[in-house]
C-alpha positions as CSV (number, residue, x, y, z in Angstrom):
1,X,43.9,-100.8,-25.0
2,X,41.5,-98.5,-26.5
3,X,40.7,-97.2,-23.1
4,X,43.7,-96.5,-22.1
5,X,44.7,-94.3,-25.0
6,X,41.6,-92.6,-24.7
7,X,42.7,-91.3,-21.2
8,X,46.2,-90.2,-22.5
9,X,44.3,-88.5,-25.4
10,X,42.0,-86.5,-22.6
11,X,45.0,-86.1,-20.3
12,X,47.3,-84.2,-23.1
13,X,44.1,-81.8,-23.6
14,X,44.1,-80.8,-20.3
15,X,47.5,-79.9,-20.0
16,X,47.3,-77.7,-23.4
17,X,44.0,-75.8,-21.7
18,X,46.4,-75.0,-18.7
19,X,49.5,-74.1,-20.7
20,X,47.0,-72.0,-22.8
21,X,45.3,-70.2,-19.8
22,X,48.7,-69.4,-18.3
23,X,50.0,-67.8,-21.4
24,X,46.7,-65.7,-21.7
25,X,47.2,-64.2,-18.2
26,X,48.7,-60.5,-17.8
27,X,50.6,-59.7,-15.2
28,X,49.2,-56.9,-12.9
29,X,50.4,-53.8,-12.4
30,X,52.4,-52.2,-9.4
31,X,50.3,-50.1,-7.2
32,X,52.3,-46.5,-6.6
33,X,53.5,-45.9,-4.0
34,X,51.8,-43.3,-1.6
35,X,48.7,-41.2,-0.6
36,X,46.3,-40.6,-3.5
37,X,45.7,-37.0,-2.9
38,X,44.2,-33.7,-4.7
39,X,45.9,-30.5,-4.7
40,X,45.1,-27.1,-5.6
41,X,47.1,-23.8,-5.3
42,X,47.3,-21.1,-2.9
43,X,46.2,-17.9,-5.1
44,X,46.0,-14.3,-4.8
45,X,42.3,-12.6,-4.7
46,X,40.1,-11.2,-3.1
47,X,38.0,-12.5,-0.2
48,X,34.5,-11.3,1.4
49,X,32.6,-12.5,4.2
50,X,28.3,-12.7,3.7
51,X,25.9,-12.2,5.8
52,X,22.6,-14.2,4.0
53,X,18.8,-12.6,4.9
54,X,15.4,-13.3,3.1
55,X,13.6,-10.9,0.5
56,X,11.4,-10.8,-2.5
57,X,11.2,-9.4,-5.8
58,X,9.1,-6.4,-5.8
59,X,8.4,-3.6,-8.6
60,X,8.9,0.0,-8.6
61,X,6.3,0.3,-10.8
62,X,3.4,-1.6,-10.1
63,X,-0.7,-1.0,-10.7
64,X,-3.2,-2.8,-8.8
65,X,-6.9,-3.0,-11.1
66,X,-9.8,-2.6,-8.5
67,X,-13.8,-3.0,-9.0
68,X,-15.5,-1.1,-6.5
69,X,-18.5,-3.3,-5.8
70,X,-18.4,-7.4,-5.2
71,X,-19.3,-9.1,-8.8
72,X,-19.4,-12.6,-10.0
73,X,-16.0,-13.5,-12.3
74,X,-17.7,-15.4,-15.3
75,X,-14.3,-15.4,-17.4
76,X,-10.4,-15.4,-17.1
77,X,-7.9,-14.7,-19.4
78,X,-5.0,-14.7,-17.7
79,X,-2.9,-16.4,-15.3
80,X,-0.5,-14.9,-12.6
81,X,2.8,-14.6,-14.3
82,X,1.8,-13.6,-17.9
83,X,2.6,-10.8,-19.9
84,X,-0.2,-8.3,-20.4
85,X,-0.5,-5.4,-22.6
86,X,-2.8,-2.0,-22.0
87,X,-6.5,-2.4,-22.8
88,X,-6.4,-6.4,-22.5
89,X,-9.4,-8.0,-21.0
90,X,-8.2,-10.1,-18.1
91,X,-11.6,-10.5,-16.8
92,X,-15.5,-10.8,-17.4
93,X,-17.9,-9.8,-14.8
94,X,-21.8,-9.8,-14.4
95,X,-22.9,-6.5,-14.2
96,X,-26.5,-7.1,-14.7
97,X,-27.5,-6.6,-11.2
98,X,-24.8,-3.9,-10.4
99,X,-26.9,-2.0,-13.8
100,X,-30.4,-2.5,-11.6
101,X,-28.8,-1.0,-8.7
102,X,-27.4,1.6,-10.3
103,X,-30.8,2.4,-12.1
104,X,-33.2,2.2,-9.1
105,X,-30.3,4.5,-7.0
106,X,-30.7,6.8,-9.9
107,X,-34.2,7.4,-9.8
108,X,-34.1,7.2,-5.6
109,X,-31.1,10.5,-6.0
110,X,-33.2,12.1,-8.6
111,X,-36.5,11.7,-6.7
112,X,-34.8,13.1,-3.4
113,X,-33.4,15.9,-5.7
114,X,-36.4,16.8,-7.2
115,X,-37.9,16.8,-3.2
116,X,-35.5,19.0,-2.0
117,X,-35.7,22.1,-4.8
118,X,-39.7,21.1,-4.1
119,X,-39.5,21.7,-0.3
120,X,-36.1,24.5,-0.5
121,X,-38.7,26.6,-3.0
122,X,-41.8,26.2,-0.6
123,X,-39.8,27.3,2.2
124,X,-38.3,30.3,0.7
125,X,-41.7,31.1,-0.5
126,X,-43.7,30.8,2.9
127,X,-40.3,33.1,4.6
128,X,-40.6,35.7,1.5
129,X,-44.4,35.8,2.4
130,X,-43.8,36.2,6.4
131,X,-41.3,38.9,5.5
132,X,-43.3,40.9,3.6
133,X,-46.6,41.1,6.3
134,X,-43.7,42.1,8.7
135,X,-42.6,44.8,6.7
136,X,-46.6,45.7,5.8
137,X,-46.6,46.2,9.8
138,X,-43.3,48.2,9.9
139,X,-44.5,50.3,7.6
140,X,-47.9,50.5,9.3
141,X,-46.7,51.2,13.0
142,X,-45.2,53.7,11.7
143,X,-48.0,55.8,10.3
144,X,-49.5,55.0,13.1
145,X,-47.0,55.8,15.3
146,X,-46.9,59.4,13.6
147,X,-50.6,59.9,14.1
148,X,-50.1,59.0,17.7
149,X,-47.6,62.0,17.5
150,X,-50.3,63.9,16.3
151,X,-52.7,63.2,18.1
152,X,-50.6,63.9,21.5
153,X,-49.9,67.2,20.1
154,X,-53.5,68.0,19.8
155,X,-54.3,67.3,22.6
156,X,-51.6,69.5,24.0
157,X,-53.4,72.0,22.4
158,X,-56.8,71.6,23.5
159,X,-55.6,70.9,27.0
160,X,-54.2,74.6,26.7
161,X,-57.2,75.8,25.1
162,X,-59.3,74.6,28.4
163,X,-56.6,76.3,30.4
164,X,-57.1,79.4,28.8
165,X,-60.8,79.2,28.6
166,X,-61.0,78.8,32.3
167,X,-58.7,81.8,33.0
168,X,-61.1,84.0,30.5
169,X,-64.1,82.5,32.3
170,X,-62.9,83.2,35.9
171,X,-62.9,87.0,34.8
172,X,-66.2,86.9,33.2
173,X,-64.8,86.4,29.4
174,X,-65.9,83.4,28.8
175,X,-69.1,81.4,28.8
176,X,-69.8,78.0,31.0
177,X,-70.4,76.2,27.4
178,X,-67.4,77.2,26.1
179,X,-65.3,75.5,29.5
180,X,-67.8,72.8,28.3
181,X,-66.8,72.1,24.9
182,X,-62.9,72.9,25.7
183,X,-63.4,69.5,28.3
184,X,-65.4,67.3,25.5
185,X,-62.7,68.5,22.8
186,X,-59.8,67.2,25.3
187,X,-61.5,64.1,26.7
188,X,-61.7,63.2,22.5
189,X,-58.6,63.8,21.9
190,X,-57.5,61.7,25.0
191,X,-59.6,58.9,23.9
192,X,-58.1,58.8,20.3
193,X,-54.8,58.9,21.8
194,X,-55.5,56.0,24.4
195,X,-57.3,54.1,21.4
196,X,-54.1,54.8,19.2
197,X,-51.4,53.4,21.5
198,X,-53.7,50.2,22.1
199,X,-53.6,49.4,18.3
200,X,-50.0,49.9,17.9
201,X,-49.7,47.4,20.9
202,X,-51.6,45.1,19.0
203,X,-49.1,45.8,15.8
204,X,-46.2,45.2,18.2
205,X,-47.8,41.9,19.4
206,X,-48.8,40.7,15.6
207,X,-45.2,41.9,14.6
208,X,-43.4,40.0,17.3
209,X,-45.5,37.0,16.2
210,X,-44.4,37.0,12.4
211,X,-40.7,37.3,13.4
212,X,-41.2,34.0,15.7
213,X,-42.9,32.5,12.6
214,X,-40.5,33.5,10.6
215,X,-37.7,31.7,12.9
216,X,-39.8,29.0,13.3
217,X,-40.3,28.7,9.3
218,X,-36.4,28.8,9.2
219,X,-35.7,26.5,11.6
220,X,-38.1,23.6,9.8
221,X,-36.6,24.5,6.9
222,X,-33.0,23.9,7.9
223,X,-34.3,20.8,9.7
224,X,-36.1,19.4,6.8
225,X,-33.7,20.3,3.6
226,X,-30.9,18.9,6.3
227,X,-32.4,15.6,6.2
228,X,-33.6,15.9,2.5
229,X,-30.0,16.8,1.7
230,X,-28.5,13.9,3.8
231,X,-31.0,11.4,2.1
232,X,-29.6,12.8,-0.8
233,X,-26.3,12.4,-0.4
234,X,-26.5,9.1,0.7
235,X,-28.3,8.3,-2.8
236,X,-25.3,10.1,-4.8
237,X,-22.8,8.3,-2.6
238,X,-24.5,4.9,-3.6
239,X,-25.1,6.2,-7.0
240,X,-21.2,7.2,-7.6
241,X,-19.9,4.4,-6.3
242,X,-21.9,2.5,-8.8
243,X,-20.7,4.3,-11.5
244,X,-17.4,3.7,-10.1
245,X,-17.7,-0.3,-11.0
246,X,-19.6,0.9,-14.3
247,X,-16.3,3.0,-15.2
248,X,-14.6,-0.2,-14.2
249,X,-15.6,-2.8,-17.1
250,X,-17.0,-1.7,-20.5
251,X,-20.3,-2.3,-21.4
252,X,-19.6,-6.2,-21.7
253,X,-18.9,-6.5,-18.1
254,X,-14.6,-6.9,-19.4
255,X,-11.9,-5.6,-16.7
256,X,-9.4,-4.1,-19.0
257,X,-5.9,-4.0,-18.0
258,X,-4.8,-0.3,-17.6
259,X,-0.8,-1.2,-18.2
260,X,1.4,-3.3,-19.8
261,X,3.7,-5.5,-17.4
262,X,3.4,-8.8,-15.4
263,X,0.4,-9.9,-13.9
264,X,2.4,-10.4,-10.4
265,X,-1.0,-11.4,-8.4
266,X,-4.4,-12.2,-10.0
267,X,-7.7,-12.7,-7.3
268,X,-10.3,-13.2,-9.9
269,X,-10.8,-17.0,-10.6
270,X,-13.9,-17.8,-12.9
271,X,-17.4,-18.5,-11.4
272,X,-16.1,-16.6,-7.9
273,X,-16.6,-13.0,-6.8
274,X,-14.5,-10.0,-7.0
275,X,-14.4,-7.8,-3.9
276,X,-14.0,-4.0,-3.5
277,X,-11.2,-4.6,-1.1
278,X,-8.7,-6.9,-2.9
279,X,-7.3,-5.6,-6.3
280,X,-8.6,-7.7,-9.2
281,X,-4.9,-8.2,-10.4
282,X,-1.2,-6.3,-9.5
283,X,0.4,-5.7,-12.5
284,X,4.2,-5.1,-12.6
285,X,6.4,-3.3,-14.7
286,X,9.0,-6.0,-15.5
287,X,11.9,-3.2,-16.4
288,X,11.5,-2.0,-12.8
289,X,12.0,-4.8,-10.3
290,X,14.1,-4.4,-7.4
291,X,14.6,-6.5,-4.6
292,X,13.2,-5.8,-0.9
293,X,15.3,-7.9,1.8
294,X,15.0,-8.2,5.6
295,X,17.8,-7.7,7.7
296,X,18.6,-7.6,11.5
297,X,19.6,-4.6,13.4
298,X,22.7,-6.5,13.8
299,X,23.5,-6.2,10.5
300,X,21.8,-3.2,9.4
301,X,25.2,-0.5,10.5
302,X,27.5,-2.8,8.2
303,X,25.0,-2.0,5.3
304,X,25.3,1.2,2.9
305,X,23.9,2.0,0.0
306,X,25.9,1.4,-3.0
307,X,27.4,-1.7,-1.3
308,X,27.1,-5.0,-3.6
309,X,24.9,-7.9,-2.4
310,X,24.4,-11.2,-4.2
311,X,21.0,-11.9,-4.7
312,X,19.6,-15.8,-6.0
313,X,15.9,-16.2,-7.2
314,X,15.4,-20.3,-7.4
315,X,12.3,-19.8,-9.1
316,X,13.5,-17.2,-11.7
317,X,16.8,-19.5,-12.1
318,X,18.2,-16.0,-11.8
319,X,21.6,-15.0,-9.6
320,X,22.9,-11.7,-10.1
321,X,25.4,-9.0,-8.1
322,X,22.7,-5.9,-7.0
323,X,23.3,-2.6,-5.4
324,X,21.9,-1.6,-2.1
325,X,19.8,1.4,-3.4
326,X,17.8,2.3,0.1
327,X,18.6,1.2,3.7
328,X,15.2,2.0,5.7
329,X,16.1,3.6,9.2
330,X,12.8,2.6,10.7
331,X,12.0,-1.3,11.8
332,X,8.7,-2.5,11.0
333,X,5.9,-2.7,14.3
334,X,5.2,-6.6,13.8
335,X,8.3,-8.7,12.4
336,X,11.1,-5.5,13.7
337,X,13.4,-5.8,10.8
338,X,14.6,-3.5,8.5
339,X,14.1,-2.9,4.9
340,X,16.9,-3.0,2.5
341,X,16.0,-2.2,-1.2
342,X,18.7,-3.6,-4.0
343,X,18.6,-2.7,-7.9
344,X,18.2,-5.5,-10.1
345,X,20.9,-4.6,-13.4
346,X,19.9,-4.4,-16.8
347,X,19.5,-7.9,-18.4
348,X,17.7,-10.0,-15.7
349,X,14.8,-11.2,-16.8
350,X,12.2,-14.0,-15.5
351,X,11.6,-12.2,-12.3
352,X,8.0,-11.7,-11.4
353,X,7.0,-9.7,-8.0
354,X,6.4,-11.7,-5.1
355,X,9.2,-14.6,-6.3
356,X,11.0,-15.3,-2.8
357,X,15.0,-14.1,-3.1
358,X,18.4,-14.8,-1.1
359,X,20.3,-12.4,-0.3
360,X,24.2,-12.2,0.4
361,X,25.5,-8.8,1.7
362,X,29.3,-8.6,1.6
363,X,30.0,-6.9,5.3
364,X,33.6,-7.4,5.3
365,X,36.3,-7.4,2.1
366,X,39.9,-8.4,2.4
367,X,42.0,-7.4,-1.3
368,X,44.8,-8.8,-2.9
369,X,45.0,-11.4,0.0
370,X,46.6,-15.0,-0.4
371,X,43.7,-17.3,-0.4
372,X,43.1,-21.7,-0.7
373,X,39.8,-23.6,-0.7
374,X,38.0,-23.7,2.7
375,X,37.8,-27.6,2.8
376,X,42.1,-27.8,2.7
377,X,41.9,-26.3,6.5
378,X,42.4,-28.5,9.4
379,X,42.0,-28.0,13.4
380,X,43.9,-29.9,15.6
381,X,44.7,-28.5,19.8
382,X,43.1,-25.1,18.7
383,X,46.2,-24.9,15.4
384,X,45.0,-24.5,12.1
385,X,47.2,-26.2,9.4
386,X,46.9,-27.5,6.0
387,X,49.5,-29.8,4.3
388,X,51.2,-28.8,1.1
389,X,52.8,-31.1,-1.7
390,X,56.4,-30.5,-1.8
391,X,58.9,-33.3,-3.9
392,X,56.1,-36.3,-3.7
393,X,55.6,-36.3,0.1
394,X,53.5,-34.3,2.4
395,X,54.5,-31.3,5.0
396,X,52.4,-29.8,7.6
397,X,52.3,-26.3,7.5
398,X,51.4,-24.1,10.3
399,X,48.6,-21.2,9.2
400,X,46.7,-18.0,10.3
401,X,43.6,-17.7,8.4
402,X,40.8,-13.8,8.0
403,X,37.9,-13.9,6.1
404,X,36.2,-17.1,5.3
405,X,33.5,-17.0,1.9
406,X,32.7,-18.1,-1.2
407,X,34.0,-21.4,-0.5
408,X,37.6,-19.8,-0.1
409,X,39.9,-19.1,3.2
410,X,41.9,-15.8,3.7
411,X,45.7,-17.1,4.9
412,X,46.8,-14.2,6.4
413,X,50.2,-16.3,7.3
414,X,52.0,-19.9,6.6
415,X,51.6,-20.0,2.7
416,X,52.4,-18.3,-0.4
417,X,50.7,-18.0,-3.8
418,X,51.6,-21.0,-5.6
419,X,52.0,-23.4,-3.2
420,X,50.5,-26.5,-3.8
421,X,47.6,-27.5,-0.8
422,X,45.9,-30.8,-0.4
423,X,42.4,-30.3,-0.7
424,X,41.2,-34.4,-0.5
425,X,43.0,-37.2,1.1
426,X,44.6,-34.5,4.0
427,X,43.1,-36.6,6.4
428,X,44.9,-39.6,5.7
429,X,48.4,-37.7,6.1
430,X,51.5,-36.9,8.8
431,X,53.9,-35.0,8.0
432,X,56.1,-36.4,5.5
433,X,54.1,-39.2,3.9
434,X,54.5,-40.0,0.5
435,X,51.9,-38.5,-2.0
436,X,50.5,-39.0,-5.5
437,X,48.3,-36.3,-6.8
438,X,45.7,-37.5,-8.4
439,X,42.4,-35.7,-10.5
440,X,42.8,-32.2,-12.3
């Protein structure tokens, strides 16, 4: 018995949990009926068509710090990027051997100085010297040219005194001694002549020979001040550029920046040398960037300057509308594109020179024009079409589409502003299917 009504008991309790589980059941909603589609309107605006090319940032103002010799970077104290103001130190070098050089090519210029005045003065004195025994001869052939004159004169007058002599002594006038002495008197004065002109020959000879000295003295000296002087300018060469890297640090070795700005490119790393041929740092002015992009010569007769161009610097986080300031004419040897310089407006900031940049130039602008989201356009047999939304069902509508950018289609024909497009589900649809517009 008592089993029994322990079953009924366990059988009624089921039946309540059933009853109970029925009544807690909702019942489900209707499913609407249609496509689940999202629309947007066909608008009036304005459309452009871009033409993307690579650039970078650059600077209009930019100063590059150079040190004229190599030297070892023992500190740094910056980092490409940073701000920098005029007379910061951005780096410590070790001068101590660029001072010992610069000392021992001192004393090697001032010893070849000294060597040159030395030998320029001995020269100048040995020429002076030669000059003067020439001039001693001048001075001497001539006196001695004028006693030759002289002489020849007397003995033009003796040789007529032996003339006359003889003519006295052929009539008996004159004695035998007196022809005599009138000989001995003109075979003197022919001897002093003769003996005259050999002496002034001599004085020629001598003279020639000083005047070939003298050249000769010249010509050693121009040899040997040419190499003094070469030796010495070799020495100040050295020596300047020496001071050059001395006028580059202060006395403590420190680089000091010569502007404010943004170091844009930094070589020096600490423990590593500097070279004369790379600049220590770049330093931009960051009030002065532009942008320097790439382009075809494809594209380069659609650019001009003043045009718009959208520029996007991922690093910077930056995106901004430019102004084509410079379009160069003139492609370059190795990569043959052309250089196409944009402004960068007032109130960009982050950029640094060397950042890669993206670059949209706007060839082709269509105003006023009806437009609808690119996505909304389908292809089908060469047709373009879209469907519109039009009393809860769907109609395929024939279109023309321009200009394609921005993420927007120009419809030059089929659609009017306002209309209202399918932009997702359209693939789904036929022409006059049932739609519910779904989203925002």
């Amino acid at each position: 018995m008592k089993r029994k009504y322990l079953a009924f008991l366990l059988a009624a309790v089921f039946v309540f949990s059933l009853v109970g589980c029925a009544a807690e059941k909702k019942e489900e909603p209707a499913v609407p009926a249609g496509v689940a589609v999202q629309v947007r309107s066909a608008e009036k605006r304005d459309v452009s068509t871009g033409e993307r090319a690579s650039g970078a940032v650059t600077s209009d103002d930019e100063t590059s710090v150079y040190v004229t010799a190599n030297a070892k970077c023992t500190s740094v104290f910056f980092e490409a990027g940073d701000m920098i103001k005029e007379g910061d130190v951005i780096c410590t070098l070790d001068l101590a051997s660029t001072r010992s050089s610069y000392n021992a090519a001192k004393i090697s210029y001032d010893s070849a100085a000294a060597s040159y005045s030395q030998q320029k003065e001995l020269f100048a004195r040995q020429i002076d010297m030669l000059n003067s025994q020439i001039e001693q001869y001048e001075k001497a052939m001539a006196l001695r040219e004028d006693s030759i004159a002289l002489t020849e004169r007397t003995l033009a007058l003796r040789e007529k005194n032996l003339a006359d002599t003889q003519a006295l002594f052929a009539i008996g006038a004159a004695s035998q001694l007196e022809i005599d002495t009138a000989k001995l008197e003109v075979d003197g004065a022919k001897m002093e002549l003769d003996s005259a002109k050999v002496e002034l020959d001599g004085m020629k000879t001598e003279l020639e020979g000083l005047k070939l000295q003298v050249l000769s003295t010249k010509a050693q000296r121009d040899s040997t001040l040419s190499q003094l002087q070469a030796g010495m300018e070799s020495y100040r060469s050295n020596l300047e550029q020496l001071e050059m890297v001395m006028d580059d640090a202060d006395a403590d070795g420190n680089v000091l920046s010569p502007a404010s700005g943004i170091i844009s490119t930094l070589t020096a790393t600490e423990g590593s040398y500097v070279s004369a041929g790379y600049p220590v740092a770049v330093i931009s002015n960051p009030d002065q960037m532009k942008i320097t992009a790439y382009v075809s010569e494809a594209l380069l007769p659609r650019l001009h300057v003043g045009d718009s161009a959208l520029v996007s610097v991922a690093a910077a986080s930056a995106e901004f509308t430019g102004v084509i300031r410079t379009v160069d004419q003139t492609a370059n040897l190795q990569t043959r594109l052309y250089s196409v310089t944009i402004g960068v407006p007032a109130g960009v900031s982050g950029l640094i020179s060397g950042m890669f940049a993206d670059v949209t130039f706007y060839t082709n602008t269509s105003s006023g024009t009806v437009t609808i989201p690119s996505e909304a356009v389908l292809t089908s047999n060469g047709e373009q079409y879209v469907f519109v939304v039009e009393n809860g069902a769907a109609r395929r509508v024939a279109i023309t589409t321009g200009l394609n950018g921005d993420g927007v289609t120009e419809v030059s024909s089929g659609l009017t502003p306002g209309q209202q497009v399918v932009i997702v589900g359209q693939q789904y649809l036929s022409d006059g299917d049932a739609v519910r517009v779904v989203g925002g």
